[in-house]
C-alpha positions in Angstrom: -0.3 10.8 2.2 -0.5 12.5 5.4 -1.3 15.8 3.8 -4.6 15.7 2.8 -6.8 16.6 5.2 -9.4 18.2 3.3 -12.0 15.2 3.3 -11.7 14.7 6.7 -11.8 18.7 7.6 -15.0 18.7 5.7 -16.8 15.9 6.9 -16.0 17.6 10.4 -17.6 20.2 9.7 -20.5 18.7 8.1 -21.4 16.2 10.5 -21.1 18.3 13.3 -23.4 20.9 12.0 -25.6 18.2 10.9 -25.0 16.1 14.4 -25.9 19.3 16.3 -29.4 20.0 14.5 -30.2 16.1 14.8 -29.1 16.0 18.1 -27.3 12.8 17.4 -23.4 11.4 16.9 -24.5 9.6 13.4 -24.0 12.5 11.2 -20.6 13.1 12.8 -19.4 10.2 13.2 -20.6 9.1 9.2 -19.1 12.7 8.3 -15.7 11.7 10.0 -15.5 8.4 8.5 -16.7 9.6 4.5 -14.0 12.3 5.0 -11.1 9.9 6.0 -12.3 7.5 3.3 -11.9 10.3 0.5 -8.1 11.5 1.9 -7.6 8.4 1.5 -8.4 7.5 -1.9 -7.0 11.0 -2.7 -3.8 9.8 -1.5 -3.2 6.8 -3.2 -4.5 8.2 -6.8 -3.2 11.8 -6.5 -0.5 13.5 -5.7 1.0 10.5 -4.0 0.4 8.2 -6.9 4.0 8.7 -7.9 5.9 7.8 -4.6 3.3 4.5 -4.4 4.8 3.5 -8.1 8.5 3.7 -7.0 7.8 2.2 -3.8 6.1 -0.6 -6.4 9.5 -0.3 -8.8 11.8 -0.2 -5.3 10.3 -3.7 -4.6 10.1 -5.6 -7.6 14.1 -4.4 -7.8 14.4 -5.8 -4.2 12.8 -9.3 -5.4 14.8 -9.6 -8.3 18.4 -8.7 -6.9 17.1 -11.3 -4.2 16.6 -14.2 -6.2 19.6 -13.3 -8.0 21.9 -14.0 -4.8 20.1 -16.5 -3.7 20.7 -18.1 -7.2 24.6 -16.7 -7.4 24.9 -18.3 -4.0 23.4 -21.9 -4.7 25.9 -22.4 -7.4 28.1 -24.7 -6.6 30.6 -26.8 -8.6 29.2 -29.8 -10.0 30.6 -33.2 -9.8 30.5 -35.4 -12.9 28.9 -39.1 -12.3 28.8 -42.2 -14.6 25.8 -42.8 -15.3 24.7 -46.2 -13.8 24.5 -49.0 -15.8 21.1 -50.9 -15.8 21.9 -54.4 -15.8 
């Protein structure tokens, strides 16, 4: 995810160009923050999409071998009792 950089790049360049004509930190500032935003969602549904599903996989793997010792290590051998009579 920490490749793209393109969004952000961009909106640089945009907002200062428009932030110098304006005379203002708005357009920059907006430009900056639009360009972030877009890396972003680039990231998570582009070339990165795949390391986010095993990281997804990797986890659910985790929970399950977890519960599985936790239930492995609960066992324990069980005692038979008479049942009480109700008198």
């Amino acid at each position: 995810m920490l490749e793209q950089y393109g969004g952000v790049t961009t909106g640089v360049g945009i907002g200062m160009l428009l932030g110098i004509r304006q005379r203002s930190m708005r357009p920059f500032i907006v430009g900056v923050t639009a360009g972030t935003l877009a890396d972003l969602v680039m990231g998570y549904n582009g070339p990165c999409k795949e390391h986010f599903e095993q990281l997804s996989e990797a986890q659910k793997a985790y929970e399950l071998a977890k519960v599985a010792e936790e239930a492995a290590r609960s066992k324990q051998p069980s005692v038979p009792t008479e049942p009480k009579s109700s008198e």
